[in-house]
C-alpha positions in Angstrom: -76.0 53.8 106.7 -77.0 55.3 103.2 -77.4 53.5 100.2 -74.2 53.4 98.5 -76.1 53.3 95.1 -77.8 56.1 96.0 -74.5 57.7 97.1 -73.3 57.1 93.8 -76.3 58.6 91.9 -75.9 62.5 93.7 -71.8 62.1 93.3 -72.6 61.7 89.3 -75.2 64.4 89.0 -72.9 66.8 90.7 -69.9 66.0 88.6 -72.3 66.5 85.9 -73.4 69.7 86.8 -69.8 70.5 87.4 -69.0 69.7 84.0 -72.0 70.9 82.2 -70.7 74.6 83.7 -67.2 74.0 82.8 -68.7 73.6 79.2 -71.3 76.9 79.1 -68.0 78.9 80.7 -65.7 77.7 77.6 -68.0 78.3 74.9 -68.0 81.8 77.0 -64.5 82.1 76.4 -64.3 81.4 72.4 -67.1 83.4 71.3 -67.0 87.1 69.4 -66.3 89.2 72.4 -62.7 87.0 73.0 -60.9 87.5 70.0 -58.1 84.7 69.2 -54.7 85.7 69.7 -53.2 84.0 66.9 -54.2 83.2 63.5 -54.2 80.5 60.9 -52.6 79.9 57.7 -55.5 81.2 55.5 -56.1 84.6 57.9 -52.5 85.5 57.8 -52.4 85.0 53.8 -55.5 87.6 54.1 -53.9 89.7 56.3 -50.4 89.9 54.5 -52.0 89.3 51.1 -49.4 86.2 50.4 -50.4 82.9 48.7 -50.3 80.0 51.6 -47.6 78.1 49.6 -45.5 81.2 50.6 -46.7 81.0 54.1 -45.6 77.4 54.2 -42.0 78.2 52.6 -41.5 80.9 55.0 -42.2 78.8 58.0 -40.1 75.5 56.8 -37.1 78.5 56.4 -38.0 79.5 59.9 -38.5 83.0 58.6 -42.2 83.2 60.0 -42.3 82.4 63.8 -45.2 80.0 64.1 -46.6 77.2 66.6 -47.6 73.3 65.1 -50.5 72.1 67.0 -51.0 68.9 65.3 -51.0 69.1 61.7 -52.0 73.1 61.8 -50.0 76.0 61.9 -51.2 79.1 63.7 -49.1 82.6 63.8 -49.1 85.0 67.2 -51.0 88.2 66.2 -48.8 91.3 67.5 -50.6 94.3 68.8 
């Protein structure tokens, strides 16, 4: 019978292994080459040339769609 200690020791280095991939794919997935598909409260007042208290009014008036994750706001970019 195998030593369950040892058993233990090869489970945890392939789960970390596992997650040490998971980790080099997702910073894959959020660097330049995978533009975000939404934008924040200080790229939209850029891009629309708006102050972000006008943002904010806009979006308490539910004239700007928007998503709250957390405390920040982020706006779908349209094609």
């Amino acid at each position: 019978m195998d030593n369950p200690f040892e058993l233990i020791v090869s489970r945890l280095d392939s789960i970390e292994n596992l997650l040490e991939k998971l980790v080099n794919d997702s910073n894959c997935l959020t660097d330049e080459n995978h533009p975000s598909k939404f934008m924040t409260v200080e790229e939209l007042s850029l891009y629309l040339n708006l102050s972000k208290g006008t943002i904010y009014h806009h979006t308490s008036s539910r004239k700007i769609p928007h998503i709250r994750k957390g405390k920040k706001l982020y706006f779908e970019k349209l094609k």
